[in-house]
C-alpha positions as CSV (number, residue, x, y, z in Angstrom):
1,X,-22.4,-130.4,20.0
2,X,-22.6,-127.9,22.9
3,X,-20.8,-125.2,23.7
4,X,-19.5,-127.3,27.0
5,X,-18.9,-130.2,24.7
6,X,-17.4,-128.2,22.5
7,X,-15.1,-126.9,24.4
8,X,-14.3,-130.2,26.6
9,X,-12.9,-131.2,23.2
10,X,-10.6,-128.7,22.6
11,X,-9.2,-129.0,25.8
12,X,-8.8,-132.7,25.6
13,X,-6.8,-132.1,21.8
14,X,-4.6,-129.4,23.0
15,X,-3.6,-131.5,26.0
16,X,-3.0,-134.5,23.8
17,X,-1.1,-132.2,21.1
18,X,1.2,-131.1,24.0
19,X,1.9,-134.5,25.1
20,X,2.6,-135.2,21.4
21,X,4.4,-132.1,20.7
22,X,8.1,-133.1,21.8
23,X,8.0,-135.8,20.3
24,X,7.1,-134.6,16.7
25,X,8.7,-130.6,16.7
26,X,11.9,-129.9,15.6
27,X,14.5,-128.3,18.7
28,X,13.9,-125.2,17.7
29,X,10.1,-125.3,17.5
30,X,10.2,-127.5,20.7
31,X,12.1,-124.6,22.6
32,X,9.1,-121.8,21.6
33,X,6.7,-124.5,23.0
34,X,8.4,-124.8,26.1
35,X,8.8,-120.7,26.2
36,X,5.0,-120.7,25.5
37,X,4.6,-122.6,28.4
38,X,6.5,-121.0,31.4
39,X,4.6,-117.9,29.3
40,X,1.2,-119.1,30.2
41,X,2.4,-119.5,33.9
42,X,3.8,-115.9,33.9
43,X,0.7,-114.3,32.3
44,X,-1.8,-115.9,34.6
45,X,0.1,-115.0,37.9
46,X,0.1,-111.4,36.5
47,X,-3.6,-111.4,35.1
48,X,-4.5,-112.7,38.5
49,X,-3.0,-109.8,40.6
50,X,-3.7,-106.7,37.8
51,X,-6.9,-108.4,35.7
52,X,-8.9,-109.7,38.7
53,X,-7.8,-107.4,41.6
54,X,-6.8,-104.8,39.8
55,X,-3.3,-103.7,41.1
56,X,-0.7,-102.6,38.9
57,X,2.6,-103.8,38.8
58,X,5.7,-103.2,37.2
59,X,7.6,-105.4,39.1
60,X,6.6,-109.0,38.1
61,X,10.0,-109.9,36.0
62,X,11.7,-108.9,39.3
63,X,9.7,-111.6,40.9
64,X,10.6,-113.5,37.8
65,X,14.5,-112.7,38.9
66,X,14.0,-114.0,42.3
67,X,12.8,-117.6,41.0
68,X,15.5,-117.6,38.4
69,X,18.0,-116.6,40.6
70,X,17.2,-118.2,43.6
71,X,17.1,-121.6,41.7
72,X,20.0,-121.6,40.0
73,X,22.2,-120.6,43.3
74,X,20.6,-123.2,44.7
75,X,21.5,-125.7,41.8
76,X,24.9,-124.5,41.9
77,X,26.2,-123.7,44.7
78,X,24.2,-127.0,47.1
79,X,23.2,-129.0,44.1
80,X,19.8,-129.7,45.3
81,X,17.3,-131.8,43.8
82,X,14.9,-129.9,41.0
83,X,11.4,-130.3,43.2
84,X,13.2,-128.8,46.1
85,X,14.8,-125.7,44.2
86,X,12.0,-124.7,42.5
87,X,9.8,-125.1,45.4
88,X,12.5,-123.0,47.4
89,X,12.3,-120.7,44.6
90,X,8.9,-120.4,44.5
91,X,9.0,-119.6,48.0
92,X,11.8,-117.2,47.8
93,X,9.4,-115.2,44.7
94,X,6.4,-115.3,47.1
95,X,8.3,-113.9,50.4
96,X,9.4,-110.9,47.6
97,X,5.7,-110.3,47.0
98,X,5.2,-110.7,50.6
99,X,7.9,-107.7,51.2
100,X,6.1,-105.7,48.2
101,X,2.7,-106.1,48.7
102,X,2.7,-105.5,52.4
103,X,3.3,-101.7,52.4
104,X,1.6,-101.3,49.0
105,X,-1.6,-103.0,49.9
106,X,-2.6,-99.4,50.9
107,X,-1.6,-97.7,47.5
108,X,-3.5,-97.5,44.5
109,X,-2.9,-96.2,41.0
110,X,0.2,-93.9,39.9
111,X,1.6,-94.6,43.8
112,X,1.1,-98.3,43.4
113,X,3.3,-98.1,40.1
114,X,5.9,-95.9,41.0
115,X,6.6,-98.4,43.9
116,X,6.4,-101.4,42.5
117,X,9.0,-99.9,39.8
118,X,11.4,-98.7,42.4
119,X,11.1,-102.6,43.9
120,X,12.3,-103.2,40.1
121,X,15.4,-101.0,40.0
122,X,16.3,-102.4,43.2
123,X,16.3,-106.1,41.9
124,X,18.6,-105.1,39.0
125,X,20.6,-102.9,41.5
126,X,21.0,-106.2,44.0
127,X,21.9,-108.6,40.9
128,X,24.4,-106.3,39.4
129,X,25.9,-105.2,42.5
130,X,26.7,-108.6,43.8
131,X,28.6,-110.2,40.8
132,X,30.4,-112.9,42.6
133,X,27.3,-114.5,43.7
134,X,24.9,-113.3,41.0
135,X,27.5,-113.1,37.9
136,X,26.2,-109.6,37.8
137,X,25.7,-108.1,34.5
138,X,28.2,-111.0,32.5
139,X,25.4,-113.5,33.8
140,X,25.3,-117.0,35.3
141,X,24.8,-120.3,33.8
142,X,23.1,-123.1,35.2
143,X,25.1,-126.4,36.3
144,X,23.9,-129.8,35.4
145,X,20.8,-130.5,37.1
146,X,19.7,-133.4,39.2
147,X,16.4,-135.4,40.4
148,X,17.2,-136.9,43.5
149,X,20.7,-137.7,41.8
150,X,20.1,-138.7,38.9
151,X,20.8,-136.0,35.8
152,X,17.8,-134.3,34.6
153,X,20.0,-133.7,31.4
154,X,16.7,-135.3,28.8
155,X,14.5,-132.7,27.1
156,X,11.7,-134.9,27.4
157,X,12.0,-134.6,31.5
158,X,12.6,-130.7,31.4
159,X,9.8,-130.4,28.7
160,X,6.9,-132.7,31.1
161,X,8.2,-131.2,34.1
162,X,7.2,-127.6,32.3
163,X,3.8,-129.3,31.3
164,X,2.7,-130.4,34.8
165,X,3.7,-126.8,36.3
166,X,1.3,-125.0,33.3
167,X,-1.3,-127.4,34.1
168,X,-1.3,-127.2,38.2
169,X,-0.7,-123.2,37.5
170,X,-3.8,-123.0,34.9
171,X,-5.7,-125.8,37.4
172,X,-4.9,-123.6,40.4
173,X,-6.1,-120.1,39.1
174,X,-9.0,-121.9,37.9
175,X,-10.0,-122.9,41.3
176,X,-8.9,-119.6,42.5
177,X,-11.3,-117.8,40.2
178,X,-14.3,-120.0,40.9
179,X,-14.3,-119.6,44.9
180,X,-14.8,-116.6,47.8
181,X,-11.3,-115.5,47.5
182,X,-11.7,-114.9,43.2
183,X,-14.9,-113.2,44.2
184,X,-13.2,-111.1,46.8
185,X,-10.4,-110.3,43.6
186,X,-13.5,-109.0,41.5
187,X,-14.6,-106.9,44.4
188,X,-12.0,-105.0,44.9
189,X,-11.3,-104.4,41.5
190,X,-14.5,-103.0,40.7
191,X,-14.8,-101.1,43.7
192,X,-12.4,-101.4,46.6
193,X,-14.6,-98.9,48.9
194,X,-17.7,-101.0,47.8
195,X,-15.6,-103.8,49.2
196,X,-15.3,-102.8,52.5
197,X,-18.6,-102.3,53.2
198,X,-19.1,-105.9,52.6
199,X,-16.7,-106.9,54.9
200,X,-14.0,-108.0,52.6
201,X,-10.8,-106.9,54.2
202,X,-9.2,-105.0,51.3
203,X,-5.5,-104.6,53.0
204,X,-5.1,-108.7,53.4
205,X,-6.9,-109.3,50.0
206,X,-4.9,-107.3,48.0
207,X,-2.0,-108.8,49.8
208,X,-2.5,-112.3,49.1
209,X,-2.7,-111.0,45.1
210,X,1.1,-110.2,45.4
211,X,2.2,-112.9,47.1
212,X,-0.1,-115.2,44.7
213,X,1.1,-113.1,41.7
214,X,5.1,-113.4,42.8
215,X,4.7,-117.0,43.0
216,X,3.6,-117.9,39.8
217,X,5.9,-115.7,38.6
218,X,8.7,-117.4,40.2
219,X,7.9,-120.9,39.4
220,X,7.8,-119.5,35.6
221,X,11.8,-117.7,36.8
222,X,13.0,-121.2,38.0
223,X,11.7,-123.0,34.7
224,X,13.1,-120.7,32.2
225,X,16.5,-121.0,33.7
226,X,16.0,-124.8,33.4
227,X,15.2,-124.5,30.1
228,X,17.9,-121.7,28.5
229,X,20.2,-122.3,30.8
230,X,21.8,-118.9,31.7
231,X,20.2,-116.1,32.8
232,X,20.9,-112.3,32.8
233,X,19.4,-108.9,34.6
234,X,18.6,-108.0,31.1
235,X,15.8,-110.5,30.8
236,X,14.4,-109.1,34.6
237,X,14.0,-105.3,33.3
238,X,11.8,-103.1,32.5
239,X,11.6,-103.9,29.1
240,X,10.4,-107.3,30.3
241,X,7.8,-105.9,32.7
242,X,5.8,-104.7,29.8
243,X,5.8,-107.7,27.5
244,X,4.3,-109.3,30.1
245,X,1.7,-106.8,30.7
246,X,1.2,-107.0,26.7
247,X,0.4,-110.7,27.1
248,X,-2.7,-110.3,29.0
249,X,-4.0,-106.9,27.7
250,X,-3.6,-108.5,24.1
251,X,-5.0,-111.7,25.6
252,X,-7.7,-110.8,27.9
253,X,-7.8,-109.0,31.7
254,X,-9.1,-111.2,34.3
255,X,-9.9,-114.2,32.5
256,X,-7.3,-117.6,32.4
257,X,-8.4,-118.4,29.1
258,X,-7.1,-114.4,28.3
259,X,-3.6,-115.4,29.9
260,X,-3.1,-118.3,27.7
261,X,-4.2,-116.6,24.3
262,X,-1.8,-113.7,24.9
263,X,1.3,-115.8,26.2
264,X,0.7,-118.1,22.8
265,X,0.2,-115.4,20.5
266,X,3.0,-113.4,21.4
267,X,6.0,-115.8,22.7
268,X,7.4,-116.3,19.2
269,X,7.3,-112.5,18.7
270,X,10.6,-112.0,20.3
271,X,12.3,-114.2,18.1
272,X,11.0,-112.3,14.8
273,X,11.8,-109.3,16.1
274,X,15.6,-109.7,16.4
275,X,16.5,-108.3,13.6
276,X,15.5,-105.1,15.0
277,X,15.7,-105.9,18.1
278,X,16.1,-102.3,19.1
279,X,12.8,-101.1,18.1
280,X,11.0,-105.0,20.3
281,X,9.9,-102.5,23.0
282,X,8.2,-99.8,20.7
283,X,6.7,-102.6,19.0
284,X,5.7,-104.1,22.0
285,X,4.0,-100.5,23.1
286,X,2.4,-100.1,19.6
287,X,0.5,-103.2,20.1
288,X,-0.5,-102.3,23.7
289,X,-2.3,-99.2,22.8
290,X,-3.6,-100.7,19.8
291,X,-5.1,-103.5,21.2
292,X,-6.7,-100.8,24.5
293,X,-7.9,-99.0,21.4
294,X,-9.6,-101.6,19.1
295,X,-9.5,-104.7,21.4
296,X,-10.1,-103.7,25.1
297,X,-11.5,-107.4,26.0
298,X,-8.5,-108.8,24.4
299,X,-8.6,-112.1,22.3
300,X,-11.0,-113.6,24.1
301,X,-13.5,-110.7,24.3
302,X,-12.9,-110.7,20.4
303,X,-13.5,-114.1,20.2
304,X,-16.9,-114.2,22.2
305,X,-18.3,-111.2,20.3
306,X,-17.6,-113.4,17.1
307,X,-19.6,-116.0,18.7
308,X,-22.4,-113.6,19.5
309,X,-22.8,-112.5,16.0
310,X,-25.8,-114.2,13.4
């Protein structure tokens, strides 16, 4: 079998396993599948902005918050149909990438970060500040949902709904990757002046990498507040900014593949670290150096090196 074969087949078992999964896993192990999921989405948003155009950002669970939020109030407060609030969400992430990515599209490095924190702390300042819309730091839980009217109540529905998203998200980066505007990611990344003399306009391109980055993000905001149901500043921090950057450093930078690996290896992580759940985010930075150390291609570089061997 080929390598293309080969790895036709896998994708054709692990889309058959996921179709399978709800079915045959246990709540509990069903909920991690579905976390693994909105994961994926998360990861590649992030990988696409930091791994292929290389912009940092510390800000990505704050366009997380905006999806979250901006779904549930919708939910709530107008009751609107599922496909419209998380498209409104997705929207609503995307015009926040829009509003950071427009004056940092001229920053770079240690600037870039330090603003795209401060957008951060302003998030967590806006939800706790506003507590009778936003619940503030008590919280807010999500109402029944509906499609179209009818209760969307069935795991099953929530679960299939979170496995089309992953699939258009993965399908969508994929095509992203493979045409002028991916290329134009690389290009900048490996050498923003070397860019502009090709006559990619850096400013715009770096641009549309936020507000591509924020939207993923928020569709993965909206779907995790479907699925847990309640939602918190706490899970928008920074705390949260660097698990995701964990997932595709541990993963793999600039590659979807990368995004996937690191969101599946590390999603259950959370849930054996509670019993020390105070030490998560020194674990979390352990495993960040240690993988830039002894891994710098990630899973997926460790994986093809593997294959490369005799």
């Amino acid at each position: 079998m080929s390598g293309q074969s080969g790895r036709a087949a896998l994708w054709w078992l692990t889309g058959l396993a996921l179709i399978v999964a709800p079915f045959a896993l246990g709540t509990y192990h069903a909920y991690l599948v579905n976390l693994a999921l909105i994961n994926i989405i998360l990861a590649i948003g992030l990988n696409l902005l930091t791994g292929n155009s290389g912009q940092i950002s510390l800000c990505h669970s704050s366009f997380m918050a905006i999806g979250a939020y901006g779904f549930t109030l919708l939910n709530n407060l107008y009751h609107w149909p599922v496909p419209f609030a998380v498209v409104a969400a997705v929207l609503l992430a995307s015009i926040g990438g829009y509003a950071v990515g427009y004056p940092a599209r001229r920053l770079s490095g240690i600037y870039l970060a330090l603003a795209t924190l401060a957008f951060l702390a302003l998030t967590q300042v806006v939800i706790e500040e506003f507590p009778d819309l936003t619940g503030g730091i008590r919280g807010l839980k999500i109402e029944a949902m509906n499609w179209f009217g009818l209760p969307i109540d069935h795991k099953y529905l929530v679960y299939f709904l979170l496995l089309g998203c992953t699939a258009l998200g993965v399908y969508a980066a994929k095509q992203i990757m493979d045409n002028r505007l991916g290329r134009a990611f690389d290009a900048i990344r490996t050498s923003p002046q070397g860019a502009q003399a090709l006559g990619i306009p850096v400013a715009e391109i770096k641009l549309t990498a936020f507000v591509i980055s924020a939207a993923y993000a928020g569709l993965a905001g909206a779907l995790l507040s479907m699925v847990v149901g309640f939602i918190d500043p706490v899970e928008f921090g920074v705390s949260a900014a660097i698990r995701y950057i964990t997932f595709i450093v541990i993963g793999g930078m600039g590659s979807v593949a990368g995004s996937i690996a690191g969101a599946v290896a590390l999603t259950g992580l959370p849930e054996a670290l509670r019993p020390v759940k105070e030490y998560s985010d020194l674990v979390y930075a352990a495993l960040l150096l240690l993988s830039l150390l002894f891994m710098p291609n990630g899973l997926v570089g460790l994986a093809s090196a593997l294959r490369r061997k005799p």
